[in-house]
CHARMM-style PDB file with segment names, atoms N, HN, CA, C and O in Angstrom:
ATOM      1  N   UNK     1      37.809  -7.458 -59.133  1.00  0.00      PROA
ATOM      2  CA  UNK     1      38.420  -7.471 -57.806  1.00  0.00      PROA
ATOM      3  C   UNK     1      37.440  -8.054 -56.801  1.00  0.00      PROA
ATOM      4  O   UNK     1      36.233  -7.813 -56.794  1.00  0.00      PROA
ATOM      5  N   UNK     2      38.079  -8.836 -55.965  1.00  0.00      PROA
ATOM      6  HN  UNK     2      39.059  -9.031 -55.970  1.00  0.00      PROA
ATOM      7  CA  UNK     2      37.006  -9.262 -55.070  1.00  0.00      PROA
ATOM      8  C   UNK     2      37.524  -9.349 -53.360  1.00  0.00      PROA
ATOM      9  O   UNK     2      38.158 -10.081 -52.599  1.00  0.00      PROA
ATOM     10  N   UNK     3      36.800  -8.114 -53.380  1.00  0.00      PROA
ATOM     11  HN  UNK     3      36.285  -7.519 -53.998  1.00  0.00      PROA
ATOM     12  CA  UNK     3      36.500  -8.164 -51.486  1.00  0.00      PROA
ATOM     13  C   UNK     3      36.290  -9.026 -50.214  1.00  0.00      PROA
ATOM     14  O   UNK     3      35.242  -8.944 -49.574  1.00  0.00      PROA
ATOM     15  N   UNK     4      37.034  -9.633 -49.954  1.00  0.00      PROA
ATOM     16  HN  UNK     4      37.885  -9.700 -50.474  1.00  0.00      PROA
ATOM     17  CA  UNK     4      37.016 -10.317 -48.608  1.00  0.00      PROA
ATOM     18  C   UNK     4      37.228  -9.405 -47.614  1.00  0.00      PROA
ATOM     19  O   UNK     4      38.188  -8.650 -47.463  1.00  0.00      PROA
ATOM     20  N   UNK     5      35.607  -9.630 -46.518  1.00  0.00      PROA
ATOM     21  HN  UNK     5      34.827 -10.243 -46.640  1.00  0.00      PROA
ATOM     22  CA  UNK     5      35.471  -8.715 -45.029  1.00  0.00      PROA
ATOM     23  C   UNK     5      35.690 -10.022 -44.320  1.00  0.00      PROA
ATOM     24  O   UNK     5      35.193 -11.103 -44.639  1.00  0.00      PROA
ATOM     25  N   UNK     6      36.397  -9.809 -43.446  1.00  0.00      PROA
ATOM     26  HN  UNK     6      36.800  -8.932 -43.187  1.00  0.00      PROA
ATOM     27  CA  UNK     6      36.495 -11.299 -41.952  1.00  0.00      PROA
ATOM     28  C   UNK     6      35.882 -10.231 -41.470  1.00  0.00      PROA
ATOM     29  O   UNK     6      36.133  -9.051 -41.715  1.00  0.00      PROA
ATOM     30  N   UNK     7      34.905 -10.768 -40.635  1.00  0.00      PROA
ATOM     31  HN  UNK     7      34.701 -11.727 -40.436  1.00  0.00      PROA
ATOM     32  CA  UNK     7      33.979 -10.647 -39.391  1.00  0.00      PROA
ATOM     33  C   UNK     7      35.424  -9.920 -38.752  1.00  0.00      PROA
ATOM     34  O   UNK     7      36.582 -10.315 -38.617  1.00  0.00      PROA
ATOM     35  N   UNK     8      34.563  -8.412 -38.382  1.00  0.00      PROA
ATOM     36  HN  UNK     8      33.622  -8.091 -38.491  1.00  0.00      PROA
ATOM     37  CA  UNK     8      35.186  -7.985 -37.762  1.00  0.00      PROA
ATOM     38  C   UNK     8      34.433  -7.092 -36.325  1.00  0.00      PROA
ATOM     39  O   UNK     8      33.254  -6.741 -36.376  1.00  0.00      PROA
ATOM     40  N   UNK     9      35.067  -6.893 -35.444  1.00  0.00      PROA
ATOM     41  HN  UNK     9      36.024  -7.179 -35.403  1.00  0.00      PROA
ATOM     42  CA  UNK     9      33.891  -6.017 -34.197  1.00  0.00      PROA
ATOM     43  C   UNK     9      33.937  -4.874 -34.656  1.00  0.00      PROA
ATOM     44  O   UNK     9      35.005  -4.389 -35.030  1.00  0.00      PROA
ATOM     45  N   UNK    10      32.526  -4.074 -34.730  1.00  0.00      PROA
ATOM     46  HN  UNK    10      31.659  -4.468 -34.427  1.00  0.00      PROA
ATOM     47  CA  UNK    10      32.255  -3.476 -34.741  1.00  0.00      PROA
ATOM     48  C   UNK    10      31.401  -2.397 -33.830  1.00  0.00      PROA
ATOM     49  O   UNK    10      30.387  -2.752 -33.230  1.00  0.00      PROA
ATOM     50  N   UNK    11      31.881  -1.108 -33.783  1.00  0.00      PROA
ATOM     51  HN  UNK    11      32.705  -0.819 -34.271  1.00  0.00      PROA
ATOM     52  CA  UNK    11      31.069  -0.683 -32.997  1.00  0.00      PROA
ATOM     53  C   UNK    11      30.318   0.826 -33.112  1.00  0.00      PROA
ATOM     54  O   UNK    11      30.924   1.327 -34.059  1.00  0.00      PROA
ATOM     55  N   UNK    12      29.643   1.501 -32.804  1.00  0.00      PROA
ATOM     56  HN  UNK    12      29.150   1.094 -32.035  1.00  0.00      PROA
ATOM     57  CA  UNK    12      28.956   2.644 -32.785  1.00  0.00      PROA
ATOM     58  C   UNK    12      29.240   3.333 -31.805  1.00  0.00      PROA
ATOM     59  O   UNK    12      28.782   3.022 -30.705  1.00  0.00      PROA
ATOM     60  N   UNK    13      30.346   4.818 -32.011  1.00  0.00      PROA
ATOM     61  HN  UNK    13      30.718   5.071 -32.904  1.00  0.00      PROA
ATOM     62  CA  UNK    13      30.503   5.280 -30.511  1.00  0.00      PROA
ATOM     63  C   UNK    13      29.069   6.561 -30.830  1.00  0.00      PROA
ATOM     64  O   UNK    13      29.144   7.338 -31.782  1.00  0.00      PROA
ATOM     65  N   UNK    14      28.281   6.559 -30.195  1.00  0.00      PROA
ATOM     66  HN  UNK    14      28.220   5.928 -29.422  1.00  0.00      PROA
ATOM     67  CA  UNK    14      27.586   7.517 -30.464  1.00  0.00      PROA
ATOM     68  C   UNK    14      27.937   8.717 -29.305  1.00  0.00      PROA
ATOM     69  O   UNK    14      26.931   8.889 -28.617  1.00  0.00      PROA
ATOM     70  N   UNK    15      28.471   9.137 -29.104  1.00  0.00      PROA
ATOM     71  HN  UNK    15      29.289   8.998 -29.664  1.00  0.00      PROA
ATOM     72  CA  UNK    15      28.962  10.230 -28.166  1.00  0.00      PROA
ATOM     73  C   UNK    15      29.864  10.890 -28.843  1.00  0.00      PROA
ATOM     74  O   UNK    15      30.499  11.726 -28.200  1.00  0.00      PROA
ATOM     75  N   UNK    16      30.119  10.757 -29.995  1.00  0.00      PROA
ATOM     76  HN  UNK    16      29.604  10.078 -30.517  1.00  0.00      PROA
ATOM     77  CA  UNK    16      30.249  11.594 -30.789  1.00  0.00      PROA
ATOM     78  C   UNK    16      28.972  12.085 -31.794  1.00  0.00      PROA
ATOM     79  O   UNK    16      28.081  11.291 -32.096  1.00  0.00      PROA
ATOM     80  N   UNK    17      28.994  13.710 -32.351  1.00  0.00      PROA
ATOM     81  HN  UNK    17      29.718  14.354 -32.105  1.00  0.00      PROA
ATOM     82  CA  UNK    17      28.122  13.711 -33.479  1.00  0.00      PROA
ATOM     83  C   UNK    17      28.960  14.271 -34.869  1.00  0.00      PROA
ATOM     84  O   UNK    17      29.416  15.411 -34.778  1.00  0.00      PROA
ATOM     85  N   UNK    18      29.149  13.647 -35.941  1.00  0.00      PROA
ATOM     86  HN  UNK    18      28.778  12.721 -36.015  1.00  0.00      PROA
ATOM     87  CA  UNK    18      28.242  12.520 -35.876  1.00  0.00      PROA
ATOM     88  C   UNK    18      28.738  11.541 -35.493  1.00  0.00      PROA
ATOM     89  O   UNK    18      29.927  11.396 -35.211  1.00  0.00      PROA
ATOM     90  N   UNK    19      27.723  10.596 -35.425  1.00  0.00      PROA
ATOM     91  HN  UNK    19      26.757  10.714 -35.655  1.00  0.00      PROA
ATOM     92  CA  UNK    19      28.077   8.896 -34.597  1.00  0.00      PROA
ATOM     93  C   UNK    19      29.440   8.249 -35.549  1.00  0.00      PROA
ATOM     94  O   UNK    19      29.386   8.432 -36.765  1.00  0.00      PROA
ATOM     95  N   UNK    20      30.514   7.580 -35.030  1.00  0.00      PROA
ATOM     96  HN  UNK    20      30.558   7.432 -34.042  1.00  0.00      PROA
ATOM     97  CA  UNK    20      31.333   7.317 -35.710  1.00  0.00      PROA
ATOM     98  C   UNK    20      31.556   5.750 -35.094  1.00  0.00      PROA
ATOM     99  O   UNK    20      31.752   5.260 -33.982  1.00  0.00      PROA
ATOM    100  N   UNK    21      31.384   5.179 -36.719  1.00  0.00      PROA
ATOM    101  HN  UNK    21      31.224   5.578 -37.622  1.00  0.00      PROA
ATOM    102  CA  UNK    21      31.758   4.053 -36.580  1.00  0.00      PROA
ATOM    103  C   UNK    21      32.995   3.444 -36.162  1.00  0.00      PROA
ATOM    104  O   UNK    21      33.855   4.222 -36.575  1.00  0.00      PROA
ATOM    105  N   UNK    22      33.392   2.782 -35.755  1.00  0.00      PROA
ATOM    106  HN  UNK    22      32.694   2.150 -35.419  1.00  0.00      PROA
ATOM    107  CA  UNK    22      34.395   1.954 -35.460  1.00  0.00      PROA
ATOM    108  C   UNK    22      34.930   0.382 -35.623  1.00  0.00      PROA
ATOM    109  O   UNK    22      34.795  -0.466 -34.741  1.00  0.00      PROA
ATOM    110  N   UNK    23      35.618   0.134 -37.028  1.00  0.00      PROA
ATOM    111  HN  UNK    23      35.728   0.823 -37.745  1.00  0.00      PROA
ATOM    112  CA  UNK    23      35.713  -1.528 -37.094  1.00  0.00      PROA
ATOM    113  C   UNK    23      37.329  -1.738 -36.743  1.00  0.00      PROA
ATOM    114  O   UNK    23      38.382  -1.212 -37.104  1.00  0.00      PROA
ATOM    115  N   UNK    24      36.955  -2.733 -35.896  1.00  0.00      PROA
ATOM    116  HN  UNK    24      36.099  -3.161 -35.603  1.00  0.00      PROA
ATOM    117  CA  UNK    24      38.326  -3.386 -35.915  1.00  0.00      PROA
ATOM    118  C   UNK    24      38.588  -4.466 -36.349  1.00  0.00      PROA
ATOM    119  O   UNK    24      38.040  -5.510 -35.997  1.00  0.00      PROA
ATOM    120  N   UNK    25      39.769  -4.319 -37.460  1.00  0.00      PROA
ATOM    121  HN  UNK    25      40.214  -3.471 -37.746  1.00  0.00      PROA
ATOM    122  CA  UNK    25      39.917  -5.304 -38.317  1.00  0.00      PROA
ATOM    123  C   UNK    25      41.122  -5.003 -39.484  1.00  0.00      PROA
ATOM    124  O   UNK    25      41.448  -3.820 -39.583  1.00  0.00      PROA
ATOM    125  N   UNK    26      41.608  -5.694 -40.115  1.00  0.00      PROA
ATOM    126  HN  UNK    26      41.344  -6.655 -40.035  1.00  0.00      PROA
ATOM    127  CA  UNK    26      42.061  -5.259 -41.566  1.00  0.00      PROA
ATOM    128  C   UNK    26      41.608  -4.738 -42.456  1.00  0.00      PROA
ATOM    129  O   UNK    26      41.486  -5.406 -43.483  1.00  0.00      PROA
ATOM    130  N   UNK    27      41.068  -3.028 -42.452  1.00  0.00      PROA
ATOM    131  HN  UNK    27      41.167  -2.485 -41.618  1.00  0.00      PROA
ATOM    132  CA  UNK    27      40.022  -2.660 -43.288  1.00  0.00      PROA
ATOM    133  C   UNK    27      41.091  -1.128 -43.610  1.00  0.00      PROA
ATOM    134  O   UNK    27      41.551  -0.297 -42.827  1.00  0.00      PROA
ATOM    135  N   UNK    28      41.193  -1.278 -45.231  1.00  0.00      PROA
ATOM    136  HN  UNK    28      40.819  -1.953 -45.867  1.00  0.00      PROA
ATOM    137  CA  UNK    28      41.601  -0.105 -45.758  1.00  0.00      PROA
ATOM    138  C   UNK    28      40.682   0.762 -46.462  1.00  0.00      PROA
ATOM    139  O   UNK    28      39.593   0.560 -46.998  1.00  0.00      PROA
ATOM    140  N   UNK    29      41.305   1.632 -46.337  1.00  0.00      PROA
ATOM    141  HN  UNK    29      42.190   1.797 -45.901  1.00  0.00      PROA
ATOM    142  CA  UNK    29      40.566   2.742 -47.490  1.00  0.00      PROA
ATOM    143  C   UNK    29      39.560   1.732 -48.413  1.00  0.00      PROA
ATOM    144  O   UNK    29      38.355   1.509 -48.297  1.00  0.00      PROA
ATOM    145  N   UNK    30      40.781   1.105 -49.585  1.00  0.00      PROA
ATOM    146  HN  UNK    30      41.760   1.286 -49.679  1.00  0.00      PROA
ATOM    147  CA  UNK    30      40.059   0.609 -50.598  1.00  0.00      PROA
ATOM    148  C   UNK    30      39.100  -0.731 -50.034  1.00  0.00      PROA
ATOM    149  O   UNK    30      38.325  -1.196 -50.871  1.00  0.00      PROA
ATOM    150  N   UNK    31      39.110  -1.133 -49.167  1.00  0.00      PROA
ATOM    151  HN  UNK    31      39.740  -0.755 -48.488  1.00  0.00      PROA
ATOM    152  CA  UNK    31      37.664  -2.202 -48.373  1.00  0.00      PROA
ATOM    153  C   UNK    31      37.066  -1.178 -47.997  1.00  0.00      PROA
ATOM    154  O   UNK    31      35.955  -1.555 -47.623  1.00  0.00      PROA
ATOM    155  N   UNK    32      37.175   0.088 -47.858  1.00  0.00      PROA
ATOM    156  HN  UNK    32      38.077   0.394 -48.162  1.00  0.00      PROA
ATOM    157  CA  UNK    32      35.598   0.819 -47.234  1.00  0.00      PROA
ATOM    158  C   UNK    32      35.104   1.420 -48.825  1.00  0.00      PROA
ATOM    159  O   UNK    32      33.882   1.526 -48.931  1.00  0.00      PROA
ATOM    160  N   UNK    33      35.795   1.760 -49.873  1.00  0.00      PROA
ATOM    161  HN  UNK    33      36.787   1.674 -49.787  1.00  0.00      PROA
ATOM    162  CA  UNK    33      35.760   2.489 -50.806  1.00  0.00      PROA
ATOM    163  C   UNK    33      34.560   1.203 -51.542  1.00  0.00      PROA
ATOM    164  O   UNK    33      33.410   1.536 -51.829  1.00  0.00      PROA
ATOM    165  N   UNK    34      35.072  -0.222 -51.755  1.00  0.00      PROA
ATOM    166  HN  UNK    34      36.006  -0.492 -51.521  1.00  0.00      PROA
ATOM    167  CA  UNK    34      34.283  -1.075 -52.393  1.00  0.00      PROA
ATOM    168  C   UNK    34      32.967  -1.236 -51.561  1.00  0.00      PROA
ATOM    169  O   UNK    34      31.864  -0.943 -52.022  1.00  0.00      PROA
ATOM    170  N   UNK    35      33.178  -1.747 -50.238  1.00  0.00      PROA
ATOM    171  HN  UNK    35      34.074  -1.984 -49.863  1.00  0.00      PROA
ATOM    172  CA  UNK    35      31.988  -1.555 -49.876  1.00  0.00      PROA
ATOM    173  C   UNK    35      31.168  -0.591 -49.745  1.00  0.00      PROA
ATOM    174  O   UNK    35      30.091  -0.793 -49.184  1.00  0.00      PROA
ATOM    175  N   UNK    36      31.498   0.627 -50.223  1.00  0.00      PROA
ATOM    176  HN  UNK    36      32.373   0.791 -50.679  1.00  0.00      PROA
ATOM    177  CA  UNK    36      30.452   1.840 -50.243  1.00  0.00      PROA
ATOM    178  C   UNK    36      29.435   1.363 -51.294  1.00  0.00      PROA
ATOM    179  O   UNK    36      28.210   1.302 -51.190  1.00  0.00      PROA
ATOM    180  N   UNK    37      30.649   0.867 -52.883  1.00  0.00      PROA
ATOM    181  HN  UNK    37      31.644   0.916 -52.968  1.00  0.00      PROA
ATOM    182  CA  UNK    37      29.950   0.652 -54.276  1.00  0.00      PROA
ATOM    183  C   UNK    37      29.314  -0.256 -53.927  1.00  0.00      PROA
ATOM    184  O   UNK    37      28.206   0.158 -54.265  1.00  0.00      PROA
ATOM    185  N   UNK    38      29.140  -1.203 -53.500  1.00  0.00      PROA
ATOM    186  HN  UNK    38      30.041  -1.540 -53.225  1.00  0.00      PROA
ATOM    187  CA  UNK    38      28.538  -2.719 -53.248  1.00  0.00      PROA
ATOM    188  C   UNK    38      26.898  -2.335 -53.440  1.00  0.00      PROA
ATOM    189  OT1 UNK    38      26.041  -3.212 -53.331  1.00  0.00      PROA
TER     190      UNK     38
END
């Protein structure tokens, strides 16, 4: 299987704890699940 990420914005709200990321983009479960394994 192969993962395509498009550049997507990303951001860091840190005002939360913990800090929670934020991408905006076409990103599912299984695109965060592969890129964990990567």
């Amino acid at each position: 299987m192969t993962t395509t990420v498009t550049p997507a914005s990303a951001t860091l709200d840190t005002t939360r704890s913990p800090a929670c990321l934020h991408i905006a983009g076409d990103w599912t479960l299984a695109n965060y699940t592969a890129l964990k394994r990567s």
